[in-house]
C-alpha positions as CSV (number, residue, x, y, z in Angstrom):
1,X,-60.7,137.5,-50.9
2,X,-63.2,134.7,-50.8
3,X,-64.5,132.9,-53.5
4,X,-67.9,132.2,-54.5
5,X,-69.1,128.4,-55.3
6,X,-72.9,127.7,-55.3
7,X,-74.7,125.1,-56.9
8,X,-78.4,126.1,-57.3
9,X,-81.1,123.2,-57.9
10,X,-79.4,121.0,-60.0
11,X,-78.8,117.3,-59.3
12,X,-76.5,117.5,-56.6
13,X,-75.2,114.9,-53.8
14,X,-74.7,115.2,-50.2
15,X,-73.2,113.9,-47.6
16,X,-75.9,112.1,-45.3
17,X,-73.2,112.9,-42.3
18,X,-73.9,116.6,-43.0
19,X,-73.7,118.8,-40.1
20,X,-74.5,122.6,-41.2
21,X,-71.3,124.7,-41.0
22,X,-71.3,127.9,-39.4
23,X,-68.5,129.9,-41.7
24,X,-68.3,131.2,-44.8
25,X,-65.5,128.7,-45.4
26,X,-67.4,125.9,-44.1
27,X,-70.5,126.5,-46.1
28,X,-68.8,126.9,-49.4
29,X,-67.0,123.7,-48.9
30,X,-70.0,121.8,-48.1
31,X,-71.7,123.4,-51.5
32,X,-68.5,122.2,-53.7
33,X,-68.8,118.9,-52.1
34,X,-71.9,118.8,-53.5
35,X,-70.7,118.3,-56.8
36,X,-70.6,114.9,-58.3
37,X,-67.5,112.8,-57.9
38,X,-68.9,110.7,-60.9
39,X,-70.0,111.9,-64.2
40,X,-73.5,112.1,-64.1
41,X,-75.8,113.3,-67.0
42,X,-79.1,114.8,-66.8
43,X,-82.0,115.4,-68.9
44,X,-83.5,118.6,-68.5
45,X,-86.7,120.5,-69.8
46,X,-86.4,124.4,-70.2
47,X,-89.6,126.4,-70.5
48,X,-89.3,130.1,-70.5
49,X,-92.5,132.3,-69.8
50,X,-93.0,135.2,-71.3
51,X,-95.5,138.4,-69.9
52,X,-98.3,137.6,-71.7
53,X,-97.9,133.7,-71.0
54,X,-96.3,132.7,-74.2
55,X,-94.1,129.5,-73.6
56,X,-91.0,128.5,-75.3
57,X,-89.4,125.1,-74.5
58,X,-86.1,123.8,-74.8
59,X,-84.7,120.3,-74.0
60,X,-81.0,119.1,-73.4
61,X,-78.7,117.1,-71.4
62,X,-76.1,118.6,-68.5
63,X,-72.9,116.7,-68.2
64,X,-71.2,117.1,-64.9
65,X,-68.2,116.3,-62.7
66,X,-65.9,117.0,-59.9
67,X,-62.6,115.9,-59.6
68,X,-60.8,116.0,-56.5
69,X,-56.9,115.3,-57.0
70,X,-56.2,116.1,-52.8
71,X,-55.1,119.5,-53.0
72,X,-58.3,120.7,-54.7
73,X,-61.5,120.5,-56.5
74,X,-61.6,121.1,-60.9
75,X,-65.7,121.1,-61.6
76,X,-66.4,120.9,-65.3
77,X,-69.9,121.0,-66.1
78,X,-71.6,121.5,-69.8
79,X,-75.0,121.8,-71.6
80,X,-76.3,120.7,-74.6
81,X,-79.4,122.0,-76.3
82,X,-81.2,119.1,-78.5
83,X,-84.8,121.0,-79.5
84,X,-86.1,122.5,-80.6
85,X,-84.4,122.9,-84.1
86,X,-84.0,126.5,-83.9
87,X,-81.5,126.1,-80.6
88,X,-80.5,122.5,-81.3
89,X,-76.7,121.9,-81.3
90,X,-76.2,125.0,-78.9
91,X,-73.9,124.0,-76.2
92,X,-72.5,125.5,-72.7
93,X,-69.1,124.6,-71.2
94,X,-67.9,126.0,-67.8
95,X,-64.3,124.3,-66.4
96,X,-62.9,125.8,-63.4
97,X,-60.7,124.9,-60.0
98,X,-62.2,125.3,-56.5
99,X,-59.3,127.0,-55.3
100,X,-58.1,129.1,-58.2
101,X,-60.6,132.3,-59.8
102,X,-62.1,132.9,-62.4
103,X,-63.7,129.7,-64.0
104,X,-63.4,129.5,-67.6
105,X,-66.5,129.7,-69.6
106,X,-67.6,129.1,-73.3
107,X,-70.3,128.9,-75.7
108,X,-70.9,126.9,-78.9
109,X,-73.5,129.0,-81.2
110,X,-74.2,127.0,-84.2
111,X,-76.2,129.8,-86.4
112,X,-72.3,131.0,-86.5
113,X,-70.5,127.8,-86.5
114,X,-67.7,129.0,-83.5
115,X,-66.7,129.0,-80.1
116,X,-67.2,131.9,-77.6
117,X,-65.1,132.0,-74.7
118,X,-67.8,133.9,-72.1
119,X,-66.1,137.4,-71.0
120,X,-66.6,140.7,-69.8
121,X,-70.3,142.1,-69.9
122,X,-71.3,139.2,-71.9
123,X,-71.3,136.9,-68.9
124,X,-74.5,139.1,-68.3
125,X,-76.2,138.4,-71.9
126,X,-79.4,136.4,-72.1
127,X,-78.8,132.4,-72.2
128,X,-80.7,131.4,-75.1
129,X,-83.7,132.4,-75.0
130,X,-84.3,132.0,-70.7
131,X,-84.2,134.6,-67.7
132,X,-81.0,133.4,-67.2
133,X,-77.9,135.3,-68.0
134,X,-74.6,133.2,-68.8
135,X,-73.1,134.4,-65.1
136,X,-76.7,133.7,-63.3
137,X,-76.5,130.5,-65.4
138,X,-73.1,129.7,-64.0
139,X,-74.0,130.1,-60.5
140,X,-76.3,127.6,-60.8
141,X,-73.2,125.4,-61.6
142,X,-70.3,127.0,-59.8
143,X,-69.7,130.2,-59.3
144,X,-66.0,131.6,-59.6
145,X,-65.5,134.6,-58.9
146,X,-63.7,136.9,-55.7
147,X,-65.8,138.8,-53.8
148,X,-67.2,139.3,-50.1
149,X,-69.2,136.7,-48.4
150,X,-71.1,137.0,-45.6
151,X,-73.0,134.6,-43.3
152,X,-76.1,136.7,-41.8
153,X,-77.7,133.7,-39.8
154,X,-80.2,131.2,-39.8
155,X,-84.0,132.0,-41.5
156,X,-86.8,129.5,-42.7
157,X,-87.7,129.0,-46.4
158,X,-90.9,127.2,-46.9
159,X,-90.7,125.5,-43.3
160,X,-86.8,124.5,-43.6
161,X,-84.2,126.0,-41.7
162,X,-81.9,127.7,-43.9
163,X,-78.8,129.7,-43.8
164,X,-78.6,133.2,-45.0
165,X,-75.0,134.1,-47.1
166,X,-74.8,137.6,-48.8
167,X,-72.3,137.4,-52.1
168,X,-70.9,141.1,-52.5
169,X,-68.4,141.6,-55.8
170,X,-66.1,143.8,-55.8
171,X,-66.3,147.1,-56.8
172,X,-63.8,146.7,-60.0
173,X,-66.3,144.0,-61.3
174,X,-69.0,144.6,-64.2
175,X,-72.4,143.1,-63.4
176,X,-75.9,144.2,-62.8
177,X,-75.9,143.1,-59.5
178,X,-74.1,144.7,-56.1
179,X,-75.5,141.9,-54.2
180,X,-76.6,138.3,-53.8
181,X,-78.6,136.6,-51.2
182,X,-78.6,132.6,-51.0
183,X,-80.7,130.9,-48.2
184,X,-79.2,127.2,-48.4
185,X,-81.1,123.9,-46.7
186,X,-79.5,123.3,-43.5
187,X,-80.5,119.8,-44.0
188,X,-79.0,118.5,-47.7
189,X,-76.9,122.1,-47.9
190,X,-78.8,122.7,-51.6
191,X,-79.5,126.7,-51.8
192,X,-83.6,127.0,-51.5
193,X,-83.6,130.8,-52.7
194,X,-81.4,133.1,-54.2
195,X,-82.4,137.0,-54.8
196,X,-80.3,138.8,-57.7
197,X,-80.5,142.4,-55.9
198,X,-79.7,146.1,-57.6
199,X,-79.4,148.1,-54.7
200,X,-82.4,147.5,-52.7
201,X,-85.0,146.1,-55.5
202,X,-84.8,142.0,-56.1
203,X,-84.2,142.3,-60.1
204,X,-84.3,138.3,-60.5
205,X,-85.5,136.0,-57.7
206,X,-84.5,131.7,-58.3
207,X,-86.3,129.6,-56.0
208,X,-86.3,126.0,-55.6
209,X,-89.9,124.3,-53.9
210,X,-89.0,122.3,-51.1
211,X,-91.4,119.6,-52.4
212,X,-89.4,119.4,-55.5
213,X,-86.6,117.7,-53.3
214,X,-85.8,114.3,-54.0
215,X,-83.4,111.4,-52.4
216,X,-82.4,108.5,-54.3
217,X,-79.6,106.5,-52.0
218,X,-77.2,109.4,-50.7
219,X,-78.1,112.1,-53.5
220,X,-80.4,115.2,-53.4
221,X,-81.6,116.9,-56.0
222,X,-84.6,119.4,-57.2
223,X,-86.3,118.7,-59.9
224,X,-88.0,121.8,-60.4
225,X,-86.3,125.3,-60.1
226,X,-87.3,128.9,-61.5
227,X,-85.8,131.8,-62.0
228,X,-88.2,134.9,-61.7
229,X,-87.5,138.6,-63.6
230,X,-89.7,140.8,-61.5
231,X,-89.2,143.1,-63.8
232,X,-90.1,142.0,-66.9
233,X,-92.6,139.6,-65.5
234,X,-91.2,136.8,-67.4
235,X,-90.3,133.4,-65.7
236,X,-87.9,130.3,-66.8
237,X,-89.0,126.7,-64.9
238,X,-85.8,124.2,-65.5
239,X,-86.9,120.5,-64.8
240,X,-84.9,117.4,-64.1
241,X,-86.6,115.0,-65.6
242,X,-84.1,112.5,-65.7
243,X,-80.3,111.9,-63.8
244,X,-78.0,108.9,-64.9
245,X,-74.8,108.0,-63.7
246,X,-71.6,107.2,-66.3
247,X,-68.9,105.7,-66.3
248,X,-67.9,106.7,-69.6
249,X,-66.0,110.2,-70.5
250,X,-65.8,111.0,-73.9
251,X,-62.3,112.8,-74.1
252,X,-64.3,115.9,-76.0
253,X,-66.9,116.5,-73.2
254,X,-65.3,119.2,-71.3
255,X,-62.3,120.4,-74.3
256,X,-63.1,123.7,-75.6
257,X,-62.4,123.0,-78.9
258,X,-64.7,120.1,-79.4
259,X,-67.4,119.8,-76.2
260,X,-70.2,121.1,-78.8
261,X,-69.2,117.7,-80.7
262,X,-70.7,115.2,-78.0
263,X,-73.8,113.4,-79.8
């Protein structure tokens, strides 16, 4: 069984050396590799769009890390919600190894004071109040979970050559979806596109502008992504607006009992 790990959109690095893989293997390696090495903290904007164009905004800050010990990759990533008051305080955690499924996942909710370890159908819930389920949410971190991959070939998104991978789960597996298509840059090996598909109608569509990517030494990033609900007509826009790196780790940032502590 393969697993999955994509990161969709968010401020990843690359290798400048890149040469695009032509395996399942290879590609998934070259998204994990992705990941920051360093701790590196963003500030991100949230706007979620509703039918009739009513916008609600969040803002927070995603802490994220790889750590590579030789025989493998742990990623640990986790987001805290600042405003507005009504979501403040809400935090995400998602710890997992590269080589070993599933990821573990959590949620801090303060209106009930505890943590939720993210399970079952619930990985499919809303997140907050976005177009983004807690597993869509994930894959835009890491996603850890066995299933099929397939590598159908090379297409263009928006003028860039991209590589088409179909994510299958298996059949034992509870979730909306019975496939997923990623068409990742064959240039900085960021996915461009992803379609969230229930048999043969796109449910959710995330897309990433090609003229929202950005290099800053030997790192490439979006700054703008957006995940579509064709369905509902509803749309979330997540913006980078800012990306520091830390040498700092606060021991509670990625603990389960205490990462919705980090001021």
């Amino acid at each position: 069984m393969k697993r999955w790990v994509i990161g969709l959109g968010l401020a990843l690095s690359f290798n400048p050396a890149y040469a695009a893989p032509v395996d399942a293997q290879g590609l998934l390696t070259c998204m994990a590799n992705n990941l920051p090495t360093a701790l590196r903290i963003q500030q991100i904007e949230i706007v979620a769009t509703s039918r009739d164009g009513y916008e609600q905004r969040m803002s927070g800050r995603l802490f994220a890390l790889r750590d590579d010990d030789g025989s493998g990759s742990a990623v640990r990533a986790m987001l805290r919600i600042d405003a507005p008051e009504a979501h403040a305080n809400t935090a995400y955690l998602m710890r997992g190894d590269l080589s070993i499924a599933p990821s573990e996942t959590y949620v801090y909710l303060p209106a009930i004071r505890r943590v939720r370890q993210i399970t079952g159908s619930f990985a499919d819930g809303p997140f907050l109040a976005s177009d983004f389920s807690y597993r869509e949410f994930r894959m835009m971190l890491g996603v850890f979970d066995d299933g099929e991959i397939r590598v159908e070939g090379s297409e263009t998104v928006d003028g860039r050559a991209a590589t088409r991978m179909t994510f299958i789960p298996p059949a034992d597996m509870v979730t909306p979806y019975r496939e997923v298509w990623v068409w990742l840059d064959e240039k900085s090996c960021l996915p461009l596109k992803a379609e969230f598909r229930q048999g043969e109608v796109v449910r959710k569509r995330f897309s990433v502008h090609v003229d929202s990517l950005i290099r800053a030494d030997d790192h490439a990033y979006a700054t703008v992504s957006r995940m579509d609900d064709l369905v509902e007509g509803t749309h979330t826009v997540i913006r980078v607006l800012g990306v520091v790196q830390s040498a700092e780790l606060p021991e509670q940032l990625f603990d389960p009992a205490a990462f919705y502590r980090v001021p």
